[in-house]
N, C-alpha and C positions, 0 to 999 in steps of 0.2 A: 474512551469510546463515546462518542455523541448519542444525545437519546433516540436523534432521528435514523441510526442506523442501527442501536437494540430494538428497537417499535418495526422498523423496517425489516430485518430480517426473521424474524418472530412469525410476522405475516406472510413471506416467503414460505417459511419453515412448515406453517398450519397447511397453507395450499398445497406445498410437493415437498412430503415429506421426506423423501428421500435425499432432496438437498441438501449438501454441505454448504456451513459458514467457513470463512477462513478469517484470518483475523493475528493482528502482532502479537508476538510474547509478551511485546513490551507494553500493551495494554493490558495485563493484567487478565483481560477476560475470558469467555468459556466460550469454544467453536471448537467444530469437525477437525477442525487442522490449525494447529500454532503453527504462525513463518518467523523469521527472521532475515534480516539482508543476505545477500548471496543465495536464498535457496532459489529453488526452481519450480513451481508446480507446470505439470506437463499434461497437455488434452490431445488424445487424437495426432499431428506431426506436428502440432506447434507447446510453446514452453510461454511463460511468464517468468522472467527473471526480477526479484523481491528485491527493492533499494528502500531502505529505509531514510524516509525526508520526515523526522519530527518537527512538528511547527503548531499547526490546529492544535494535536493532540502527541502526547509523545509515542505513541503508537500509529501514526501514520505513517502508510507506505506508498508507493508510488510500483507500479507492474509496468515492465519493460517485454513487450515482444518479442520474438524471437522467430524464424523463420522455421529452422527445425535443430534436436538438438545435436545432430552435429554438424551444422550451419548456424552458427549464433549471431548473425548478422543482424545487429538490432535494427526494430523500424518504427516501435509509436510505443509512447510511453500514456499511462493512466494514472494520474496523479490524484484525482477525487477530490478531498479538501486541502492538501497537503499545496495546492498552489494556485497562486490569485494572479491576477494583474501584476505585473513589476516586481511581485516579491510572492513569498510561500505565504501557505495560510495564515488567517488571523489566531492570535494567542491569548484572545480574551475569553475563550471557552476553557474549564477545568484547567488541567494541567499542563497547557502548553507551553513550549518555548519559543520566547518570544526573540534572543541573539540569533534563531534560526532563520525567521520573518523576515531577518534587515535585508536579507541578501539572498541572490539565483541558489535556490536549494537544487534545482535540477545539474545543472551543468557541475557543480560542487559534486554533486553526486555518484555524477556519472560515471567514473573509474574506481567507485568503491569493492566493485568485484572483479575488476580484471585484474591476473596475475601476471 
């Protein structure tokens, strides 16, 4: 995990405390809710479906939209650091992978949870 989003959600956390972090398993770190690919976190009629794109960090995920959940019509994906210009994020921070960077981490991605 990057230090500007430990520092970042810290100061979330003091302001409304009642806010949950979420955050990968595969980071290792401490939040409200561990995700991993395929899961769902669901608000109100809409869902976030969890694609895991390691690149920056091996815990980067990317949140795919959903309309509702039983209408999973995807529409915008939130990718964060996990994608740059031309390619997925950079892997010169911590532990990233950097065979992930060479190439379209989203479109690779994108059938990882349809059955």
């Amino acid at each position: 995990m990057s230090a500007d989003h430990i520092i970042g959600t810290g100061i979330i956390k003091s302001r409304v405390p009642d806010v949950w972090s979420v955050i990968s398993k595969a980071s290792k770190s401490k939040a409200n809710l561990l995700i991993e690919a395929c899961d769902k976190i669901h608000f109100g009629d809409l869902f976030l479906e969890v694609r895991a794109t390691p690149s920056h960090t091996l815990g980067c995920m990317t949140y795919v939209i959903g309309e509702r959940p039983n209408q999973p019509q995807l529409r915008m994906a939130f990718t964060g650091d996990a994608l740059l210009i031309y390619r997925c994020g950079r892997t010169t921070f911590q532990v990233g992978v950097h065979k992930n960077s060479t190439s379209p981490c989203i479109p690779r991605q994108g059938s990882q949870c349809r059955k």
